[in-house]
VEXDREN-2710 file (C-alpha; in Angstrom, 1 decimal):
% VEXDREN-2710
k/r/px/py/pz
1/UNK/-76.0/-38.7/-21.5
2/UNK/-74.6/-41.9/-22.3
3/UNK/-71.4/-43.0/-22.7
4/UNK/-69.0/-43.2/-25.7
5/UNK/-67.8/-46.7/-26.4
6/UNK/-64.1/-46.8/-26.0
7/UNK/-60.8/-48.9/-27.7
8/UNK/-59.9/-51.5/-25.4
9/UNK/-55.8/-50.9/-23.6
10/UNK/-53.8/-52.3/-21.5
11/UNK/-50.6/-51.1/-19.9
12/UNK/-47.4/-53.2/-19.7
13/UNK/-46.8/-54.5/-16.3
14/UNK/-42.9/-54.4/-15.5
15/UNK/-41.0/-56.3/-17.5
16/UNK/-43.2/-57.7/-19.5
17/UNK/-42.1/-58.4/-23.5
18/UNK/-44.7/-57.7/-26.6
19/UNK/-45.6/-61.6/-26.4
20/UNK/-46.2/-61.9/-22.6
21/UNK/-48.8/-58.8/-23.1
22/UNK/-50.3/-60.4/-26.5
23/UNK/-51.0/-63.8/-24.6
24/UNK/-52.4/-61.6/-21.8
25/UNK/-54.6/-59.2/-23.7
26/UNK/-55.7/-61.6/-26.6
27/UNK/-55.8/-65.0/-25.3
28/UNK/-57.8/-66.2/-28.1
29/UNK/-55.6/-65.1/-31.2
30/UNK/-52.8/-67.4/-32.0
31/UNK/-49.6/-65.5/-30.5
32/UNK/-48.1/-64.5/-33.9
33/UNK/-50.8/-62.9/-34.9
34/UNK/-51.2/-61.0/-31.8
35/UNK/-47.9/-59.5/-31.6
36/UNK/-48.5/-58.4/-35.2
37/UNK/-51.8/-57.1/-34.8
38/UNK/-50.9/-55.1/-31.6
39/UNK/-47.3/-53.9/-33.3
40/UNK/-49.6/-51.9/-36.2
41/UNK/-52.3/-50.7/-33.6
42/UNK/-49.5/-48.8/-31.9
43/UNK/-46.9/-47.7/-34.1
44/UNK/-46.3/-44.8/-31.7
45/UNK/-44.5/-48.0/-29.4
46/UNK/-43.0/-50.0/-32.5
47/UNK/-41.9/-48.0/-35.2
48/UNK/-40.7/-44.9/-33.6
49/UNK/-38.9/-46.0/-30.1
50/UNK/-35.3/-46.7/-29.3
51/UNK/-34.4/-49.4/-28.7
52/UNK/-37.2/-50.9/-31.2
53/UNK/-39.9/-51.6/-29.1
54/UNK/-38.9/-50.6/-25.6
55/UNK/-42.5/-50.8/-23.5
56/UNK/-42.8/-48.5/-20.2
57/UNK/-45.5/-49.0/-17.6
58/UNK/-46.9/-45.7/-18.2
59/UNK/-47.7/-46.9/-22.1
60/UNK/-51.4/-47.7/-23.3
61/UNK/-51.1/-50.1/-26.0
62/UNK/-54.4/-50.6/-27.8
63/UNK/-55.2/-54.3/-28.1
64/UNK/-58.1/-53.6/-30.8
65/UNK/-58.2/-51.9/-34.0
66/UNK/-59.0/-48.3/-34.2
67/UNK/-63.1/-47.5/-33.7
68/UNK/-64.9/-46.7/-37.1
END
């Protein structure tokens, strides 16, 4: 049986703001486009938290879009 190709995730290490884990995750993207890219793949983090955008250590934030 093989193997079901995954979404690629990290999780926030402590501390860390939405552009320290963009320039981590997705070196090669320009940083703007990063944090924007990785705000809409994880609305459950940016739109619906309080305060806006609060990460914890136990999040996975997706750094790729969703699999087709």
């Amino acid at each position: 049986m093989s193997l079901t190709v995954q979404r690629r995730f990290v999780t926030p290490m402590a501390d860390e703001t939405l552009e320290q884990l963009a320039g981590r995750a997705m070196p090669d993207t320009p940083l703007p486009e990063a944090t924007t890219l990785i705000q809409g793949w994880n609305l459950h983090i940016f739109a619906m938290r309080k305060p806006r955008g609060l990460m914890l250590g136990s999040d996975v934030v997706f750094v790729e879009p969703p699999l087709p």
